[in-house]
Structures are given as C-alpha cells and as structure tokens.
C-alpha positions as CSV (number, residue, x, y, z in Angstrom):
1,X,10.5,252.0,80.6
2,X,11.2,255.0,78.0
3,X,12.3,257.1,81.3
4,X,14.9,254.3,82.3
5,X,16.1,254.3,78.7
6,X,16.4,258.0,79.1
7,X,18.1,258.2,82.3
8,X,20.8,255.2,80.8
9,X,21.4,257.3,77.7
10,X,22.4,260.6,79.8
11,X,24.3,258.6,81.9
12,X,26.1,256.8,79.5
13,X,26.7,260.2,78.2
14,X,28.6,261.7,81.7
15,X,30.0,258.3,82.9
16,X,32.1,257.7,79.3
17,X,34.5,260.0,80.1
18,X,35.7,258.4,83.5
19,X,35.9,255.1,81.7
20,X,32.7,254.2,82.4
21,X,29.3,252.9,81.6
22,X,25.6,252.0,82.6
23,X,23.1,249.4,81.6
24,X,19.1,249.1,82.5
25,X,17.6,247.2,80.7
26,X,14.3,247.4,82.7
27,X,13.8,243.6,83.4
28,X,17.0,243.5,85.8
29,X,16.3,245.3,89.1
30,X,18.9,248.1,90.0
31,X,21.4,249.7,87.3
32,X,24.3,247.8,86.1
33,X,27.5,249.7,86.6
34,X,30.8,248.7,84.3
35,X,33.9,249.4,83.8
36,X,35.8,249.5,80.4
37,X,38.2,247.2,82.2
38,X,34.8,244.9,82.6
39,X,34.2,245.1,85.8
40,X,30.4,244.8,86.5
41,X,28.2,246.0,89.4
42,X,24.6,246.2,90.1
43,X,23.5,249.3,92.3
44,X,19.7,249.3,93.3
45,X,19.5,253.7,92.5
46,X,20.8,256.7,90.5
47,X,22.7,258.1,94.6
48,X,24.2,254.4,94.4
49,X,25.5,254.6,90.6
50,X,27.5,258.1,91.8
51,X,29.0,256.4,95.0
52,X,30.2,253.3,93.2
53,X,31.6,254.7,89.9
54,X,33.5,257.4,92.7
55,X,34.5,254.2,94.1
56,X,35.9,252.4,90.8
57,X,37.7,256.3,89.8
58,X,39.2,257.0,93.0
59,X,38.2,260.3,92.1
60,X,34.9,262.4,93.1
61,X,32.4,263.3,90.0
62,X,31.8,266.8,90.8
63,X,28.7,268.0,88.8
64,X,30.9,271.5,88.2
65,X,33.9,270.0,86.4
66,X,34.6,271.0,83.0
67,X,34.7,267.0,82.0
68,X,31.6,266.4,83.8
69,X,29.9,269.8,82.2
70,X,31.2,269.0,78.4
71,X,29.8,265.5,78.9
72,X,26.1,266.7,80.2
73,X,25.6,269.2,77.6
C-alpha cells in the first residue's frame, strides 16, 4: 500500500507540470488519471497512465525533457 502511495506521490510530482494529476487510493482498482480541467479517467497500469495523460496533452512526455527532468528530481 506504502509502494502505491509512493508511486502516486512521484507521479503527482512529473504529471503537475502538464496539468495533470493521479490518485490511488489502494481500494479502487487501476490509477485514477485527472485533469486540472476535471476530467477523470481510470487506467488499470503505470504504461496506461503515460498513454492517456499523452492523450489528454496532445503532446508526448519524453523522460529527457527539461520539464519532465526538473519535475523528477
């Protein structure tokens, strides 16, 4: 449960920047995706969160962008 908490946090973290953000709250199967617009949807894996929030962006989330880099340190 800790690992989930964990994993949401970092997340929360890297998604922020592209308007985004997670939720697990470990009862809930799959990780809740939203938008700051409020747009929620739940994606069953961590492969699934980066396909869908590319998919609400419009825009890839390349792991070697400055954004992406300043957000995961």
């Amino acid at each position: 449960m800790q690992l989930k908490f964990r994993r949401a946090r970092i997340l929360n973290k890297i998604l922020n920047s592209y308007g985004l953000a997670v939720h697990d709250d470990g009862r809930t199967p799959g990780i809740q995706l939203r938008s700051f617009t409020g747009r929620t949807v739940i994606v069953p894996d961590l492969e699934a969160v980066w396909s869908e929030a590319e998919a609400q962006t419009g825009t890839a989330l390349d792991p070697l962008d400055a954004r992406f880099l300043r957000a995961a340190a």
